[in-house]
C-alpha positions as CSV (number, residue, x, y, z in Angstrom):
1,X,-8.2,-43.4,-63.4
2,X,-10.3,-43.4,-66.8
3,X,-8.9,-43.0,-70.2
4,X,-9.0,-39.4,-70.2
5,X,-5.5,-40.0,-68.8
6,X,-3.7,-41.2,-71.9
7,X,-4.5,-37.9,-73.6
8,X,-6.1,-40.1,-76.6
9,X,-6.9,-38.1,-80.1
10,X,-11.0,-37.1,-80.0
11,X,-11.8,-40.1,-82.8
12,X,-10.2,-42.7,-80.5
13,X,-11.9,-41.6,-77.7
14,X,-15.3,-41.1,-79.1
15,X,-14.5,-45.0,-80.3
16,X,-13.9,-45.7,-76.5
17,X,-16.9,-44.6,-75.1
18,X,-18.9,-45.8,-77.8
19,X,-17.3,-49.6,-77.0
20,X,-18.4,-49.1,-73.6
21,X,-15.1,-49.0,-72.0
22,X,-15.0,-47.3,-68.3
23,X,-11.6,-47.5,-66.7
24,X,-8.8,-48.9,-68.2
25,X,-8.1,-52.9,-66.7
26,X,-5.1,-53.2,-65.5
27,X,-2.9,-54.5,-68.3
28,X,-4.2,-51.7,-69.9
29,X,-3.1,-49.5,-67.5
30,X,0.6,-50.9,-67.8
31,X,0.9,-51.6,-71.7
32,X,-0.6,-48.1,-73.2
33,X,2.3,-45.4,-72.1
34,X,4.6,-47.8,-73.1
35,X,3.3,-48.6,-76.6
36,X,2.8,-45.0,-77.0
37,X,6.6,-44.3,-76.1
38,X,7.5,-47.1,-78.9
39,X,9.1,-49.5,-76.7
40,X,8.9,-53.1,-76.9
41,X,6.9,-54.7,-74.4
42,X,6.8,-58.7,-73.0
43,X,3.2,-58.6,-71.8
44,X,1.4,-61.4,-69.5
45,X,-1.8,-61.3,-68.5
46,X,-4.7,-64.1,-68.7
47,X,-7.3,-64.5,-71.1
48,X,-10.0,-62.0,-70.6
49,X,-8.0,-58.7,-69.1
50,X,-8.2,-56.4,-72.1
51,X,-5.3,-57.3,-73.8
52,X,-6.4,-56.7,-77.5
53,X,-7.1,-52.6,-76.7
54,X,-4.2,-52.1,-74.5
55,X,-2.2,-52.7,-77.9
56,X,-4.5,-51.5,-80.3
57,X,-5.4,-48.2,-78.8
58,X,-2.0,-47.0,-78.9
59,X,-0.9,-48.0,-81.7
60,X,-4.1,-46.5,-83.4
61,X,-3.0,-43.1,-82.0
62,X,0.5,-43.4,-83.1
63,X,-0.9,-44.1,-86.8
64,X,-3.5,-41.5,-87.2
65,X,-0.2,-39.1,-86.6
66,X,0.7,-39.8,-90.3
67,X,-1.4,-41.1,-93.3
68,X,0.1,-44.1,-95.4
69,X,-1.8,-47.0,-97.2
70,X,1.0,-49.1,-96.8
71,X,1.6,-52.1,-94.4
72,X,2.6,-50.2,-90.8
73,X,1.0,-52.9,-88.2
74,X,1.6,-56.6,-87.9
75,X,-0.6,-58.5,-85.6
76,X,-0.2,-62.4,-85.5
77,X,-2.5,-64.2,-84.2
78,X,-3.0,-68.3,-83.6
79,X,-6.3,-68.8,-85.3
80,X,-9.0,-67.7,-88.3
81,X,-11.6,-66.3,-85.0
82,X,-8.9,-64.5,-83.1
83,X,-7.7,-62.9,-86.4
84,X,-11.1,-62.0,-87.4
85,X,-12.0,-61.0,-83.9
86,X,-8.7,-57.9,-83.8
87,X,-9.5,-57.2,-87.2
88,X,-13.3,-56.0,-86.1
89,X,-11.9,-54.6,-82.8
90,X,-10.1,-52.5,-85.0
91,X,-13.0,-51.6,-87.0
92,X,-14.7,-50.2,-83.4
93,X,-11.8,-48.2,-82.2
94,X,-10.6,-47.2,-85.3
95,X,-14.1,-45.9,-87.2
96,X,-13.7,-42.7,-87.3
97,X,-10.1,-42.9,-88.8
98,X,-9.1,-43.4,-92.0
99,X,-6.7,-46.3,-91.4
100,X,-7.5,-49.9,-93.4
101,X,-7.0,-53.1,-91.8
102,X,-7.4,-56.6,-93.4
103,X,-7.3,-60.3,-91.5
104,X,-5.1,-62.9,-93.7
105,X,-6.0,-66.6,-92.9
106,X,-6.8,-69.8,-94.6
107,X,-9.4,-71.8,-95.1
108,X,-10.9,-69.0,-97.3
109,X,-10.2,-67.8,-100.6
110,X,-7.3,-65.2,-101.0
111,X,-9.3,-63.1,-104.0
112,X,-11.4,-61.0,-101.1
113,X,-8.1,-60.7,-99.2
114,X,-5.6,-59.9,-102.4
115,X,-8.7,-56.9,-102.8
116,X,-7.8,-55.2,-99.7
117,X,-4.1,-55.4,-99.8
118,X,-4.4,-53.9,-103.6
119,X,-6.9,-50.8,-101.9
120,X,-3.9,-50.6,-99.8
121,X,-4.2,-50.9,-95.2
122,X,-2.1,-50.3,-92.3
123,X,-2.7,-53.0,-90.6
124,X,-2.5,-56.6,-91.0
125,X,-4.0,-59.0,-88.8
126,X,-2.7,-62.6,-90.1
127,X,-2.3,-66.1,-89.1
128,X,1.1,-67.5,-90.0
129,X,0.5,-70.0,-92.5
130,X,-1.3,-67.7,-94.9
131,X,0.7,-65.1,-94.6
132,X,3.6,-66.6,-95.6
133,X,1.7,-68.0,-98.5
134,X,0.9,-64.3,-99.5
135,X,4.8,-63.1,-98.9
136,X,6.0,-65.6,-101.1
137,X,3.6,-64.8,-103.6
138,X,4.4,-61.5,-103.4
139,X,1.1,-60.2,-102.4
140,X,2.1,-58.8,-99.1
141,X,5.4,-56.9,-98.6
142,X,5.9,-56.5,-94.4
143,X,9.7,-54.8,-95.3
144,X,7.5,-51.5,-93.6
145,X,6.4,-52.9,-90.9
146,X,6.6,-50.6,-87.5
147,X,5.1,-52.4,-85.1
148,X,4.8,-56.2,-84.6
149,X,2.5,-57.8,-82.4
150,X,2.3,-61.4,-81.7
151,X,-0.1,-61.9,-79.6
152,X,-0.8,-65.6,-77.8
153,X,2.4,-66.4,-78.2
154,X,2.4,-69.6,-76.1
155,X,-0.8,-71.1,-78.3
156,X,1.1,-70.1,-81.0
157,X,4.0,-72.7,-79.9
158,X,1.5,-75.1,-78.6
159,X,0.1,-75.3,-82.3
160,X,4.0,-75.7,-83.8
161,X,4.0,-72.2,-85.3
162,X,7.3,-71.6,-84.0
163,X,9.4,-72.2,-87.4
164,X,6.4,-69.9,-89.3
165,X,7.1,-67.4,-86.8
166,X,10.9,-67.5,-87.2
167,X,10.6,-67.1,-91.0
168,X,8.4,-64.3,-90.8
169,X,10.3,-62.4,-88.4
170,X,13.2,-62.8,-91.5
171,X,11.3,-61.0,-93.4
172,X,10.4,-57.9,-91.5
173,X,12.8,-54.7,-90.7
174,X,15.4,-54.6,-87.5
175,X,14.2,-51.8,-86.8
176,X,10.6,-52.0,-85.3
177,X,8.5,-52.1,-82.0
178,X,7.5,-55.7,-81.0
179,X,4.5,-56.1,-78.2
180,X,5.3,-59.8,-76.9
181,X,1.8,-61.4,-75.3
182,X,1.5,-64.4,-74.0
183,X,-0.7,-65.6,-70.8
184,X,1.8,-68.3,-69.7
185,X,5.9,-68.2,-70.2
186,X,7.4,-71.6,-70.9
187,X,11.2,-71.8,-71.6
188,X,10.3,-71.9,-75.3
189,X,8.1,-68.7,-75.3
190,X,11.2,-67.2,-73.2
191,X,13.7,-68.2,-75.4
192,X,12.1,-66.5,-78.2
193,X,11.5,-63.7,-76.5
194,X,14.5,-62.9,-75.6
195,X,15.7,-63.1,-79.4
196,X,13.0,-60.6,-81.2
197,X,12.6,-58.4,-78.4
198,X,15.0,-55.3,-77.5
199,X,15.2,-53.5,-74.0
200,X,12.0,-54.9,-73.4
201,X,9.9,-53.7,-70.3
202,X,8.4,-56.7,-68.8
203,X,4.2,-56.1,-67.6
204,X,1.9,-58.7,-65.8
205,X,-1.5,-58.1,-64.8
206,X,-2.1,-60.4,-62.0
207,X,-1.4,-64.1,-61.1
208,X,-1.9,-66.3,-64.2
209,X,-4.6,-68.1,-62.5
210,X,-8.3,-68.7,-63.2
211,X,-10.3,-64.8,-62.7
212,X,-11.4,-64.5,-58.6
213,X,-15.0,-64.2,-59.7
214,X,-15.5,-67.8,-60.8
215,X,-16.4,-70.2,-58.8
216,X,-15.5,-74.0,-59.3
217,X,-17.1,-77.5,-58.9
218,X,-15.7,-80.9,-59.1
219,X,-17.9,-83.9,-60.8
220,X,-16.4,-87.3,-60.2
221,X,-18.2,-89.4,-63.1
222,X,-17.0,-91.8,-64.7
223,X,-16.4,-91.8,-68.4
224,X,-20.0,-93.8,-70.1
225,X,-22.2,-91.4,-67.5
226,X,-20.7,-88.4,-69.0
227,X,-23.3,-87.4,-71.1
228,X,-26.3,-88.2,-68.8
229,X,-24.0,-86.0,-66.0
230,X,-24.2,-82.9,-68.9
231,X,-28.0,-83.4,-69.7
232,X,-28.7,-83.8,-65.9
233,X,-26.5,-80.6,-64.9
234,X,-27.8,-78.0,-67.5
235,X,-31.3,-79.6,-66.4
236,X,-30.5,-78.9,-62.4
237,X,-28.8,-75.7,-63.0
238,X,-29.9,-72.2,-63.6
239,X,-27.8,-71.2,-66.6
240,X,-27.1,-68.6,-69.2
241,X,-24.8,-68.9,-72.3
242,X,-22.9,-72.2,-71.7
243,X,-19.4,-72.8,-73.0
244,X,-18.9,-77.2,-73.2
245,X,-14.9,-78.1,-73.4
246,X,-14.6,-81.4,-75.1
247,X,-10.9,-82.8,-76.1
248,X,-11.7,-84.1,-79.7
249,X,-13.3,-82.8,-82.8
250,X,-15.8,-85.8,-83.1
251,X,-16.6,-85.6,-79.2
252,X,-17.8,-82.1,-79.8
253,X,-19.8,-82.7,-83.1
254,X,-21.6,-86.0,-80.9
255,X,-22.4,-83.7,-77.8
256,X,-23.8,-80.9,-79.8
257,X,-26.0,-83.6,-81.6
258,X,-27.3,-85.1,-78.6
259,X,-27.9,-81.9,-77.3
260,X,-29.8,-80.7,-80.3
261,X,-32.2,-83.5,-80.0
262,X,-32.6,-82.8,-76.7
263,X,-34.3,-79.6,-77.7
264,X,-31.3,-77.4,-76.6
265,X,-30.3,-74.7,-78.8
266,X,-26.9,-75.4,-79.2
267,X,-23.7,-75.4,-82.1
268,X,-20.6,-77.0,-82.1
269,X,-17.0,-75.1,-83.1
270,X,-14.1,-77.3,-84.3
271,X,-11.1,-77.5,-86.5
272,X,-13.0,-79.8,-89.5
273,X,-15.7,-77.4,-90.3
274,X,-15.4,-74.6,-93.3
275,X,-14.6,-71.0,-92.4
276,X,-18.2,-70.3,-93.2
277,X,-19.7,-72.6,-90.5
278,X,-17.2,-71.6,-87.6
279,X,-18.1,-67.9,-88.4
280,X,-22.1,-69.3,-88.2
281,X,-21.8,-70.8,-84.9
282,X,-19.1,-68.0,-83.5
283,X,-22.0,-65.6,-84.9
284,X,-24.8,-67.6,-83.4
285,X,-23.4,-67.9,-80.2
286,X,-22.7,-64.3,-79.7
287,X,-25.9,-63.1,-80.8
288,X,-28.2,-65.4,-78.9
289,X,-28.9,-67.8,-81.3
290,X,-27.3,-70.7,-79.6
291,X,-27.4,-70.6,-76.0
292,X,-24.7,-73.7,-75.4
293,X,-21.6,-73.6,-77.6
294,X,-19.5,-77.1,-77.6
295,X,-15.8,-76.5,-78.7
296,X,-12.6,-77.7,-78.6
297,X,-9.6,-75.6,-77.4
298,X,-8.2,-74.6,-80.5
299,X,-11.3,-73.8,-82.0
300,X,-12.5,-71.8,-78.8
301,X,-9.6,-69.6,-78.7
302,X,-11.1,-66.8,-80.2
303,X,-14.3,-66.9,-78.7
304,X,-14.9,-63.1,-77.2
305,X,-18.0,-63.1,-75.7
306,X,-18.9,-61.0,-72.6
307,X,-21.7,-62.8,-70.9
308,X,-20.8,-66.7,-70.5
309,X,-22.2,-67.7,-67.2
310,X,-20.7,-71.0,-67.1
311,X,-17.6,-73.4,-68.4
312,X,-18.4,-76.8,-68.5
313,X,-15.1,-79.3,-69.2
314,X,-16.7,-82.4,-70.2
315,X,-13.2,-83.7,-70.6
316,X,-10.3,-82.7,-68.4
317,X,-7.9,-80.3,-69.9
318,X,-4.2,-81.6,-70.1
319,X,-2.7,-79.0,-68.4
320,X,-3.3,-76.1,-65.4
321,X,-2.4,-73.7,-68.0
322,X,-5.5,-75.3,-70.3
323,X,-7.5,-74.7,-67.4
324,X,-7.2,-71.7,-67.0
325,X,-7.3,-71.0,-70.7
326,X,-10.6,-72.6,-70.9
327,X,-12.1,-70.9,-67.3
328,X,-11.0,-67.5,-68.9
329,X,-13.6,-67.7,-70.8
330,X,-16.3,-66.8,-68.5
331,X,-15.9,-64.1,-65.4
332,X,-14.5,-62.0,-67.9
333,X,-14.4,-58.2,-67.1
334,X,-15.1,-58.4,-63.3
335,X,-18.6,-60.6,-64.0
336,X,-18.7,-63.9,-61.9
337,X,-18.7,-67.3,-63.9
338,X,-18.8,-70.8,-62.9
339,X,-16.8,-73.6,-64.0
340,X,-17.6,-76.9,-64.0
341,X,-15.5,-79.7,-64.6
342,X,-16.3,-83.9,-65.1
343,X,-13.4,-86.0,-63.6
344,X,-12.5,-89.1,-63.7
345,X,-10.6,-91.3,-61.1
346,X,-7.0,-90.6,-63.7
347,X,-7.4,-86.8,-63.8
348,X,-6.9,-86.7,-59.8
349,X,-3.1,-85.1,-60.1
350,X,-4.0,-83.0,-62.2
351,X,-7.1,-81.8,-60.1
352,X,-4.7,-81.1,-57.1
353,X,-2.4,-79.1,-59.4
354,X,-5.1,-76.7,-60.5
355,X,-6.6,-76.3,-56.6
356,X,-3.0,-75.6,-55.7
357,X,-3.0,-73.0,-58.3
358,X,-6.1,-71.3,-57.0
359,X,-5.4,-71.8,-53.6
360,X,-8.3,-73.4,-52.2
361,X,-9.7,-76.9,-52.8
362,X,-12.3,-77.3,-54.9
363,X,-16.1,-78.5,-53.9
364,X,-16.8,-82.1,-55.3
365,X,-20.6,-82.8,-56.4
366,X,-22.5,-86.0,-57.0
367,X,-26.2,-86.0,-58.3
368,X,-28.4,-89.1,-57.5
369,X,-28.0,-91.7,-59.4
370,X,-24.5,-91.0,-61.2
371,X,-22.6,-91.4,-57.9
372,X,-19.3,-93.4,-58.7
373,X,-18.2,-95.8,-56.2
374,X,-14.3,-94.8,-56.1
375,X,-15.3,-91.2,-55.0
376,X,-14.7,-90.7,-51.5
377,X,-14.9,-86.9,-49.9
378,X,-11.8,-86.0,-48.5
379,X,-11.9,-82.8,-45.9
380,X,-7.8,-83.2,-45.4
381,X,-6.0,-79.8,-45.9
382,X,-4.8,-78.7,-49.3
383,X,-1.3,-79.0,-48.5
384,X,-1.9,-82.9,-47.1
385,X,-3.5,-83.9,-49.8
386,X,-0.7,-82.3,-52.1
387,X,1.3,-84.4,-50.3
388,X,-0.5,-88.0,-50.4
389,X,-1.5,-87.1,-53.9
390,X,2.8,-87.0,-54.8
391,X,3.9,-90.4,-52.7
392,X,1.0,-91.9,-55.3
393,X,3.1,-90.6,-58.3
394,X,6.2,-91.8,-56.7
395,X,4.6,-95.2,-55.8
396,X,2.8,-95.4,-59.4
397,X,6.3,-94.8,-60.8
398,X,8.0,-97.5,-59.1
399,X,5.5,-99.7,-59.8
400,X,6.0,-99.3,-63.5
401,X,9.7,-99.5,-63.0
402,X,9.4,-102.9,-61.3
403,X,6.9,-104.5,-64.1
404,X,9.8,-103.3,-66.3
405,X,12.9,-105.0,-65.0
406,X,10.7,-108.1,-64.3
407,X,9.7,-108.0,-68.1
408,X,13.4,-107.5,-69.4
C-alpha cells in the first residue's frame, strides 16, 4: 500500500514524495480515510509513528476544496517546539497550496504573530496559554473553526493544561471534527475524551511500548559516578547523534557544561532559556551542529529528528509511560536506536515495570572501575523477579507502617 491509495489532490502528493514519504505507517493507514470522511477520531499511537501527517494530510485535502483566509484548523499542541515543528510540517506538505498557517505561543512577542492573523490563515497551530491570551484580546476569533486537533493530549494534562483546554473548547462551534491523540490513556485523558468527542472511532497503532528496533541497557551507578559513567560511555561507545535525559533544568545546563569542556559538541534544551536559544539548540541539533543534545522532558518534547542513534537517561524517568516517551525518540521510522539508562539501587521497581512492559529483561552493564557494590546479576525469570521485586514493596510498606504507630 503507498499513498497513491488515498486518491490525494496532485499538490499534496507532489509534497509527499518530496518529504520522502514511502508507505503510509500504520497510524497513518488508520487515521487518513477517516479524517477525510470528517469523523472524529480518538487516536493512540507512540511517539515517533507518523502521527503529525496522518492528520495533516487529510485535513490539507479537505481545505484546498475551498479557499477562505479565515481560521478553519485548530491544532493544540503542549509546547513552543511541537507548535513550531506542525506549523513547518505544514509548510512541507502544504507548499504548493495556497493555505496560511501561523504557530501561537509564548515566550515570544505577539507583533510577528498579530501580522499573520491580520494577512489572514487557515490554520492555527497554538499552545494554550497564548492562545487564550490572543482570544481574549480579540486577536484570534476560533467561532469558525472546522476541525480541532489536540494532539499529545496526555502531556498536555501532565503539564495542568486541562482547565486552558476546557476554556478553549468554550469558545469554539458544536459543530466540528475533533482528532483526539494521545500516546497513553489515563482516566483523565478518557474522561475528557469522552466529553469533546462525538461517535468517535477509536485507532491504535501498536502496543504503547518502547519501538522493537531499540535495544536496551541497564547501568547500576550510583548517583556521585554519574557523570564519569556518561564521559566514560560516550568514550567506549560508537555513537551518532546522542539524546541525554536529565530530570531538572540545572542538571541539564551542568551536564552540557561538563560536556562542552570536555571537547564534545553538545547544547542543552530546557524550560529557562529564551525562545531564541531553544530554537538555536533545536536548530543545532538537527543540522549537525551539536552532536549530543541534553534536555529535559518537557523541553524534548518536540524534538523531531530522524537519525538519533542513542537515548541516554542519566536520571530515571518517573514513570513507564516517561520511558517510553523519552526511548521514542530514537528508532524512529523503522531505524534501530539504543537506549541507555543509569540506575540507581531506588529506581529498581520501576526497572521491573518497564522490562515487564517490553517483555524481556533488560542487560545490566558495569564498566571497570564504576562497579557499585549493591549490584548483584540476577539470571531469575522475568516473572520471578516480578514477583520478589512486589513482596519488597509489600515489606517496604509495612515497615513504614510499623515506624508509624511506634512514633504515634
Amino acid at each position: 500500500m503507498n499513498f497513491d491509495h488515498f486518491s490525494f489532490d496532485t499538490p499534496i502528493r507532489e509534497a509527499i514524495k518530496a518529504a520522502g514519504y514511502l508507505t503510509p505507517t500504520p497510524i497513518q493507514r488508520q487515521a487518513i480515510p477517516i479524517v477525510l470522511e470528517g469523523r472524529d477520531i480518538l487516536g493512540m499511537s507512540q511517539t515517533g509513528t507518523g502521527k503529525t501527517a496522518a492528520f495533516l494530510l487529510p485535513i490539507l485535502q479537505r481545505l484546498t476544496k475551498s479557499a477562505s483566509h479565515k481560521p478553519r484548523v485548530l491544532i493544540l499542541e503542549p509546547t513552543r517546539e511541537l507548535a513550531e515543528q506542525v506549523h513547518r510540517t505544514v509548510g512541507s506538505l502544504g507548499g504548493n497550496s495556497r493555505l496560511r498557517s501561523v504557530s501561537i505561543y509564548g515566550g515570544v512577542s505577539m507583533g510577528s504573530q498579530l501580522a499573520a492573523l491580520k494577512r489572514g490563515v487557515e490554520i492555527l497551530t497554538a499552545c494554550p496559554g497564548r492562545l487564550l491570551d490572543h482570544i481574549k484580546n480579540g486577536s484570534i476569533d476560533i467561532s469558525s473553526i472546522e476541525t480541532f486537533v489536540l494532539d499529545e493530549a496526555d502531556r498536555m494534562c501532565d503539564m495542568g493544561f486541562l482547565p486552558d483546554i476546557r476554556r478553549i473548547i468554550g469558545y469554539l462551534p458544536d459543530r466540528r471534527q475533533t482528532l483526539f491523540f494521545s500516546a497513553t490513556m489515563p482516566g483523565d485523558i478518557r474522561a475528557l475524551a469522552s466529553s469533546i468527542l462525538k461517535n468517535p472511532i477509536t485507532v491504535q497503532a501498536g502496543e504503547m511500548a518502547p519501538a522493537e528496533t531499540v535495544s536496551h541497557t541497564l547501568y547500576p551507578i550510583s548517583e556521585g559516578l554519574k557523570l564519569k559513567l556518561l564521559l566514560a560511555v560516550l568514550e567506549n561507545t560508537r555513537t551518532g547523534r546522542i539524546l541525554v535525559f536529565t530530570r531538572t533544568k540545572h542538571r541539564a545546563c551542568r551536564i552540557a557544561t561538563s560536556l562542552k569542556k570536555e571537547g564534545y559538541r553538545v547544547s542543552s534544551l530546557q524550560g529557562n532559556m529564551t525562545q531564541s536559544s531553544r530554537q538555536a539548540s533545536m536548530d543545532g541539533f538537527r543540522t549537525g551542529k551539536y552532536d549530543i543534545l541534553v534536555a529535559t522532558d518537557v523541553a524534548a518534547r518536540g524534538i523531531d529528528v530522524m537519525d538519533i542513534t542513542h537515548v541516554i537517561n542519566y536520571d530515571m524517568p518517573d514513570t513507564t509511560d516517561a520511558y517510553t516517551h523519552r526511548i521514542g525518540r530514537t528508532g524512529r521510522a523503522r531505524r534501530t536506536g539504543e537506549a541507555l539508562t543509569f540506575i540507581l539501587r531506588t529506581d529498581e521497581s520501576l526497572v521491573f515495570q518497564i522490562e515487564k512492559a517490553i517483555g524481556k529483561r533488560i542487560e545490566r552493564r558495569q564498566l571497570p572501575g564504576l562497579e557499585v557494590p549493591y549490584f548483584q546479576p540476577i539470571d531469575l525469570p522475568l516473572k520471578t523477579q516480578m514477583a520478589s521485586s512486589r513482596r519488597r514493596f509489600r515489606l517496604s510498606v509495612a515497615s513504614r507502617r510499623r515506624r508509624i504507630r511506634a512514633q504515634a
